[in-house]
C-alpha positions as CSV (number, residue, x, y, z in Angstrom):
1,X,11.6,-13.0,3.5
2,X,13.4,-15.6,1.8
3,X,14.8,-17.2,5.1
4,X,11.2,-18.5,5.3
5,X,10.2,-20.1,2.7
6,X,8.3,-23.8,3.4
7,X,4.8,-23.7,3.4
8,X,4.2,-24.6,7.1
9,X,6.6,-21.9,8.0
10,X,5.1,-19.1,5.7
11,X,1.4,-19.8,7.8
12,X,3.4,-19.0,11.1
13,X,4.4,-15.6,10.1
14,X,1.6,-14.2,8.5
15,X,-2.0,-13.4,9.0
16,X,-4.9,-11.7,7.3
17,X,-7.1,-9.0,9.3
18,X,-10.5,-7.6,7.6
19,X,-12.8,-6.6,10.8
20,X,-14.3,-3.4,10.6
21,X,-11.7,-0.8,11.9
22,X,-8.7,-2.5,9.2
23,X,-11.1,-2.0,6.4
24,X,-11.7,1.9,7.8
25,X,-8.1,2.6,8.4
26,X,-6.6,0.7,5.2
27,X,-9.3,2.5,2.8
28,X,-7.9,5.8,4.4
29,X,-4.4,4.9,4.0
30,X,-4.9,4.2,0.4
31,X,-6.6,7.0,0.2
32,X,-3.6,9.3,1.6
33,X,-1.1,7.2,-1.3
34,X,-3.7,8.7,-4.4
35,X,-1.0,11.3,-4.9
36,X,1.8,9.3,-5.2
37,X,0.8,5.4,-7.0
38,X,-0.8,4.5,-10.1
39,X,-3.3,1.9,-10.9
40,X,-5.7,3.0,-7.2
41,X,-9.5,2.3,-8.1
42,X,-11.4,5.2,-9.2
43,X,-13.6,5.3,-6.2
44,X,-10.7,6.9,-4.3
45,X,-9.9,9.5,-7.2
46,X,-13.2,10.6,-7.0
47,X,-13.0,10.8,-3.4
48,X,-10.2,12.7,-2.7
49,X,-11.2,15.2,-5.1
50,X,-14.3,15.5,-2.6
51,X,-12.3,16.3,0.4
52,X,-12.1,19.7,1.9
53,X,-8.9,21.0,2.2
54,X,-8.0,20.7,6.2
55,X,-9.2,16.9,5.8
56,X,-7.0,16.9,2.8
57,X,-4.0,17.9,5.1
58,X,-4.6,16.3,8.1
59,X,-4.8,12.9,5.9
60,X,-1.4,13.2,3.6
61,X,0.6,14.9,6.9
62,X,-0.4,13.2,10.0
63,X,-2.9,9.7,9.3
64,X,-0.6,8.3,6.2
65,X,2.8,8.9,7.7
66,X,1.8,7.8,11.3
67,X,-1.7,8.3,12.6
68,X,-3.0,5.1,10.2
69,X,0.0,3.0,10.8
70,X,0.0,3.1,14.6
71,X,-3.6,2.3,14.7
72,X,-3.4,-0.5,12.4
73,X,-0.7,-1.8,14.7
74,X,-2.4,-2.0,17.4
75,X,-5.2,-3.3,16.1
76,X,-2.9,-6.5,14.7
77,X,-1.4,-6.3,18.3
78,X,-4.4,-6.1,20.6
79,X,-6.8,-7.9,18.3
80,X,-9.9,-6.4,19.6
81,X,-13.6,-8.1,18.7
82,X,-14.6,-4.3,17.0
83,X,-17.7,-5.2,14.1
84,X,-19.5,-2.0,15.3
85,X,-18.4,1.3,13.7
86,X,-18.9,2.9,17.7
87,X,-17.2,0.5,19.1
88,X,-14.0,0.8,16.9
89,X,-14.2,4.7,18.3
90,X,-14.7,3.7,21.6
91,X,-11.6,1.2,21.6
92,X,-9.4,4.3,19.7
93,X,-10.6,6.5,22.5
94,X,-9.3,4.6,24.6
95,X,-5.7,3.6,23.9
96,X,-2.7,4.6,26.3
97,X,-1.2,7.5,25.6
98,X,2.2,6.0,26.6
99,X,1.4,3.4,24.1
100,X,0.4,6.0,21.4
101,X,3.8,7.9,21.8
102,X,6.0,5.1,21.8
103,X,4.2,3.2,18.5
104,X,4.2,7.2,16.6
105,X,8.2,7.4,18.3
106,X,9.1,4.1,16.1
107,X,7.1,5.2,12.7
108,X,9.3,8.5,12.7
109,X,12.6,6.2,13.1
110,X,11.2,4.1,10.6
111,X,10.9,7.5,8.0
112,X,13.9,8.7,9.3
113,X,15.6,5.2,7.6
114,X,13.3,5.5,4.6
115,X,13.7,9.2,3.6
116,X,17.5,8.7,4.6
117,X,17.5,12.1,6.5
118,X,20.5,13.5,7.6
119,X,19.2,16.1,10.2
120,X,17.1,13.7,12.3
121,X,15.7,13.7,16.0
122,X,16.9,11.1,19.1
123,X,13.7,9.7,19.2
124,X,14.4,7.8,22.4
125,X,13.5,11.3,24.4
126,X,10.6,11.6,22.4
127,X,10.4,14.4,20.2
128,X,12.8,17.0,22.4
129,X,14.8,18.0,19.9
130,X,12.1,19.8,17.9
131,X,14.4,21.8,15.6
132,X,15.3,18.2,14.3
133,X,11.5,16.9,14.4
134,X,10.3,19.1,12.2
135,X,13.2,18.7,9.9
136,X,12.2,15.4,9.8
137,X,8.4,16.0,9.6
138,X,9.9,18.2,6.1
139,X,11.7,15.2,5.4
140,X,8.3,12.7,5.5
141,X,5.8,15.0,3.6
142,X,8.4,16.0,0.5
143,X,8.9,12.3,0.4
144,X,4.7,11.8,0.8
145,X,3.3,14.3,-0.7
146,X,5.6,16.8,-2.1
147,X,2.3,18.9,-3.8
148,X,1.3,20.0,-0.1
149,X,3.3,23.0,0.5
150,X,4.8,22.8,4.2
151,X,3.3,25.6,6.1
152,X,4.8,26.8,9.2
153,X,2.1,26.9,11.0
154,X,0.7,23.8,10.0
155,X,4.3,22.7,11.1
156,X,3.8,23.6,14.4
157,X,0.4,22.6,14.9
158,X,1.3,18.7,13.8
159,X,4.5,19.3,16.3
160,X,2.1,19.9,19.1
161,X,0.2,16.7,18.4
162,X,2.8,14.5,18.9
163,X,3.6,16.0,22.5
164,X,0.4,15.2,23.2
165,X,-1.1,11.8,22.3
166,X,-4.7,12.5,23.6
167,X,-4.9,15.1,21.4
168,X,-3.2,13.1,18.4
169,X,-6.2,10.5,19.3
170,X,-8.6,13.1,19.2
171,X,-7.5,14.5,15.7
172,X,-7.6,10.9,14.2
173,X,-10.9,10.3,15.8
174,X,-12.3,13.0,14.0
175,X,-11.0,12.0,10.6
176,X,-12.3,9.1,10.7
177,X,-15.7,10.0,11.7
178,X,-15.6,12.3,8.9
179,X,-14.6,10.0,6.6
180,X,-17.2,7.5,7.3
181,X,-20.1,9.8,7.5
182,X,-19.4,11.7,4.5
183,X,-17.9,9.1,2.0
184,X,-17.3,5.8,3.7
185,X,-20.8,4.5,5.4
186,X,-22.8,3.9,2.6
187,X,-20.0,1.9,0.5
188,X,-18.8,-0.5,3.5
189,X,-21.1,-3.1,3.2
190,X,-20.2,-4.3,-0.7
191,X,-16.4,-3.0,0.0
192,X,-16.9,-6.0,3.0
193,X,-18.9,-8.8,0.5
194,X,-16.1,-8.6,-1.4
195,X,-13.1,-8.7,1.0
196,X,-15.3,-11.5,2.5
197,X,-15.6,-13.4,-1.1
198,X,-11.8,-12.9,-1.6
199,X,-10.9,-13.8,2.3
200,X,-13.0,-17.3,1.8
201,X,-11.2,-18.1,-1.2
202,X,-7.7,-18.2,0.4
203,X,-9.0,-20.1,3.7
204,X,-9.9,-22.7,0.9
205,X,-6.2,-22.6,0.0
206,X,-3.0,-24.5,1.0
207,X,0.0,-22.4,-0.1
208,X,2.9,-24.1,-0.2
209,X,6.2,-22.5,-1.6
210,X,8.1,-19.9,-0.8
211,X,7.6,-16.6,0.3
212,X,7.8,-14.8,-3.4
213,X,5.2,-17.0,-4.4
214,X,2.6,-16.9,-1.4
215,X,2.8,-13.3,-1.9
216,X,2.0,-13.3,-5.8
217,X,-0.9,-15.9,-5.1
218,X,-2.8,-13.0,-2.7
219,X,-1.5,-10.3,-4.0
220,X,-1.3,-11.1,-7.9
221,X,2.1,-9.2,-7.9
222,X,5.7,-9.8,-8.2
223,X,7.5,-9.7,-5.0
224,X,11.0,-8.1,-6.2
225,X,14.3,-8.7,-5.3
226,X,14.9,-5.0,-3.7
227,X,12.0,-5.8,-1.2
228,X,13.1,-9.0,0.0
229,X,16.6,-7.5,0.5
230,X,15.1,-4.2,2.3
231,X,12.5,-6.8,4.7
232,X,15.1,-10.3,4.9
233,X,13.6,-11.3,8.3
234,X,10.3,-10.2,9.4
235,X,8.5,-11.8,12.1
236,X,5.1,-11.0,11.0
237,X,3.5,-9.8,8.1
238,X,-0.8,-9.2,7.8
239,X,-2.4,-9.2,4.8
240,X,-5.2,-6.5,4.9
241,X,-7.6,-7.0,1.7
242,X,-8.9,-3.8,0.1
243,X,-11.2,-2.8,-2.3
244,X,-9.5,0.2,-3.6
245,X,-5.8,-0.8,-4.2
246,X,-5.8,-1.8,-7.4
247,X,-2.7,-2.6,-8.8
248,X,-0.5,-1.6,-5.8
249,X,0.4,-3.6,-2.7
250,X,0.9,-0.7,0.0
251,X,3.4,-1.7,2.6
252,X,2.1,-0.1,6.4
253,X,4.9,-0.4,9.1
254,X,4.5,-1.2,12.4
255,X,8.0,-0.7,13.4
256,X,11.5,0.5,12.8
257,X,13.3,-2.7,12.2
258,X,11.4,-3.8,9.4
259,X,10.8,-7.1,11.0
260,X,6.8,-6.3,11.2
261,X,4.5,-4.9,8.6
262,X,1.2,-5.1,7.0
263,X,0.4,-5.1,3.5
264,X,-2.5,-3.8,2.0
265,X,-3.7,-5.8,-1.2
266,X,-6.5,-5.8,-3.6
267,X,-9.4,-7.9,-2.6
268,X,-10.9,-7.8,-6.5
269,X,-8.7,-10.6,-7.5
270,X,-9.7,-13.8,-8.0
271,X,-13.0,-14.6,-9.9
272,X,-16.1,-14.8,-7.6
273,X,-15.5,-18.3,-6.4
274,X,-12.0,-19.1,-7.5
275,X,-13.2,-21.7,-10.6
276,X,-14.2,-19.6,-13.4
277,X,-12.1,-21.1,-16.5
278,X,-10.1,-17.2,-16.9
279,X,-7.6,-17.2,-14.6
280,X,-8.0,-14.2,-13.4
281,X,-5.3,-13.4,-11.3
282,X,-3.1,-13.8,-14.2
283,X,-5.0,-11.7,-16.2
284,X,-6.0,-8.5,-13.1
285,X,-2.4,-7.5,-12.7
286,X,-1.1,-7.3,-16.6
287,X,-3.7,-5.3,-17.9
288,X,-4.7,-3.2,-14.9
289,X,-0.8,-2.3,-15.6
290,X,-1.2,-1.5,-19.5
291,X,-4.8,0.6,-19.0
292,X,-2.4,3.6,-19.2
293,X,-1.3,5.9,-22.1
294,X,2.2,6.4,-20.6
295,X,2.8,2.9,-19.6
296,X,1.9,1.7,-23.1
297,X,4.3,4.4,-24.4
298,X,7.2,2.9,-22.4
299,X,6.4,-0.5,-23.5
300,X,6.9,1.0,-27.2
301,X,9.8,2.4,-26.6
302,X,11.2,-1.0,-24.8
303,X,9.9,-3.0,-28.1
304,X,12.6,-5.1,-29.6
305,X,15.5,-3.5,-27.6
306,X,16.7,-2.6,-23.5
307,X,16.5,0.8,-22.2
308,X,17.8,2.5,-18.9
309,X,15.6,4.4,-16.7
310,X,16.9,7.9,-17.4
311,X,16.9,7.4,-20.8
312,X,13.4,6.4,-20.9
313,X,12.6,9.5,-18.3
314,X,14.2,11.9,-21.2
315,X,11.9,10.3,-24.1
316,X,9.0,10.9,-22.4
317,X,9.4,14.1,-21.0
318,X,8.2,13.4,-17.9
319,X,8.8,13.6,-14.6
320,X,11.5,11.1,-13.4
321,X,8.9,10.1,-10.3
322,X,6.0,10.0,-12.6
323,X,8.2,7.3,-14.8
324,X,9.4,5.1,-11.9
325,X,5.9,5.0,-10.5
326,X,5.2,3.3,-13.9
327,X,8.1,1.4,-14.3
328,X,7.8,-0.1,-10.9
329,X,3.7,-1.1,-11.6
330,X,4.8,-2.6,-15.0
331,X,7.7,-4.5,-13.4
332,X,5.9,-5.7,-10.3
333,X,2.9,-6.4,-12.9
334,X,5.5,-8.9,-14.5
335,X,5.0,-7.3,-17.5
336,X,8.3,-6.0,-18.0
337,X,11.9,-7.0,-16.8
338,X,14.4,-5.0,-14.6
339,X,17.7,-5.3,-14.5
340,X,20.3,-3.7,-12.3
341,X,24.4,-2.9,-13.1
342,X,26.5,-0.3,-11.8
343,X,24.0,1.7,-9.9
344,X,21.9,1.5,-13.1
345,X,18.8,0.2,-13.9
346,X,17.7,-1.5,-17.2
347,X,14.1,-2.4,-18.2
348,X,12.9,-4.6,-21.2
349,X,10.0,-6.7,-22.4
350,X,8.7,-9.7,-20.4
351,X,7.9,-11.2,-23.7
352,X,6.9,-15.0,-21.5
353,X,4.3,-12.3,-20.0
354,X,2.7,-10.7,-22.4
355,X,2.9,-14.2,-24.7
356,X,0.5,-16.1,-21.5
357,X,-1.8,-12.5,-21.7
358,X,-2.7,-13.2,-24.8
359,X,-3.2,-17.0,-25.0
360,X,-5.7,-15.8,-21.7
361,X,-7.5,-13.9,-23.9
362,X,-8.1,-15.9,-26.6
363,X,-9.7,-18.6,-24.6
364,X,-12.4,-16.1,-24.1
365,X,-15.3,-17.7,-26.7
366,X,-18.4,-15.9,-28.7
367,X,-22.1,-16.9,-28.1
368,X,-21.5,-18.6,-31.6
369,X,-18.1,-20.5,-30.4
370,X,-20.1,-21.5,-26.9
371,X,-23.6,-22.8,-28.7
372,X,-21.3,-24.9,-31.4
């Protein structure tokens, strides 16, 4: 990402999407990741909790890994006039099945690079090998949701929908009906006043700068140095505002080069017309980061001193995904510092951060402070 970095450059390679159909798919997709991130809005605890359990596993083991991301991308690659809730439908209905195989075909060598699978398929002869397949479908949902246990039959049943793409549609068709009906319908239209408050704010903005920095000006997050290692080159990133990300910027691919993505940010950030005297994007991220009893615990033990990450997993007795979950909110809040040598990595205190959060705060001023 680095390669790009002026600010004329940076608007040739990326664009924002918020029609209809992105804001559908994207609140799903964040949906599917409320098992694995910290810092989502409420709204999507309380709606998964609300799922039944076969829209529960169709979501975590066939729309997160692939079913969202391939529609997504071909929504960013057809670019199809959809403001009508039908019409999206109608335009799902009726994507090629060729193309359908061949986007799902790169998503599963894009997992297969991700989860670093040994036993994976050829996908170039699409899906034959299906001993290898479903090794790799194993692979995907340990690494997505490892609290889903991975039922055979279930195994086979997701195996036979990607042989057959008109049936894959079909099965995505009617999630998302479902999800619209039963939880989505009636909160779309202040979930889209919002994303349109927040996508007005950046048309009235020139970024200039480098990559790093466009990215914490939408996003209100660090961009770190692992990501722009793991994405050096892409051609073309989309920016896809949501209301229920919260802290975390969820990274969709499109392909299985790395070299086009979307990534899913929260809309709530800035302030309603970008001049209230709080800057707000500086405040969001930091203490959206610290609402959390375990974060603030590791920010204790990190006080005065520098700590590596196992030895902050055995002090808190929890598990070591649970702790790098918050470690990598708090560091790509900017709150605290990572370090890496020898394979290791070392966290401590961003002290410059949380020295600006609190001369934010103080500017706040009392009814008395205002009237004097």
């Amino acid at each position: 990402m680095c390669e790009k970095d002026s600010g004329d450059r940076i608007q040739q390679f990326v664009s924002f999407r918020y029609a209809l159909p992105d804001v559908v798919v994207t609140s799903l997709l964040v949906l599917g990741a409320s098992t694995r991130l910290e810092g989502l809005d409420t709204w999507i605890t309380r709606t998964y909790a609300k799922l039944s359990p076969d829209l529960h596993a169709d979501l975590q083991q066939v729309f997160a890994p692939f079913g969202g991301p391939m529609i997504l991308s071909r929504l960013v690659a057809d670019s199809p006039a959809l403001d009508d809730f039908s019409d999206f439908i109608g335009w799902l209905a009726s994507l090629d099945p060729e193309v359908v195989h061949s986007t799902v075909r790169d998503l599963f060598l894009w997992w297969r690079r991700e989860t670093a699978a040994e036993n994976h398929a050829d996908m170039a002869d699409g899906f034959q090998d299906e001993k290898a397949v479903r090794e790799q479908l194993r692979s995907i949902w340990s690494h997505r949701c490892a609290h889903i246990a991975v039922d055979e039959k279930r195994l086979s049943a997701v195996l036979r929908l990607l042989h057959d793409p008109s049936e894959l549609k079909a099965r995505l068709t009617y999630l998302i009906v479902r999800f619209w009906e039963n939880h989505f319908k009636s909160e779309y239209p202040e979930c889209v006043r919002l994303i349109e408050r927040n996508i007005e704010y950046h048309h009235d903005r020139t970024y200039e700068g480098s990559f790093p920095d466009f990215y914490y000006r939408v996003t209100s997050q660090h961009l770190q140095a692992e990501d722009i290692e793991t994405y050096p080159t892409p051609e073309h990133i989309t920016f896809v505002p949501s209301c229920y990300s919260g802290a975390s910027v969820i990274l969709v691919p499109f392909d299985s080069q790395h070299r086009r993505f979307a990534l899913v940010y929260n809309c709530r950030v800035p302030g309603r017309s970008g001049d209230t005297r709080i800057a707000i994007r500086d405040l969001y991220g930091p203490l959206r980061a610290l609402a959390d009893e375990t974060r603030l615990e590791i920010l204790a033990l990190l006080d005065g001193t520098e700590r590596y990450g196992q030895e902050l997993v055995e002090r808190l007795e929890v598990g070591q995904s649970t702790v790098s979950r918050h470690l990598q909110l708090l560091v790509r809040s900017g709150v605290i510092l990572e370090r890496k040598r020898d394979g290791m990595k070392f966290y401590r205190i961003n002290r410059d951060a949380l020295s600006q959060l609190s001369r934010l705060l103080s500017t706040y001023r009392s009814a008395e402070e205002d009237r004097g």
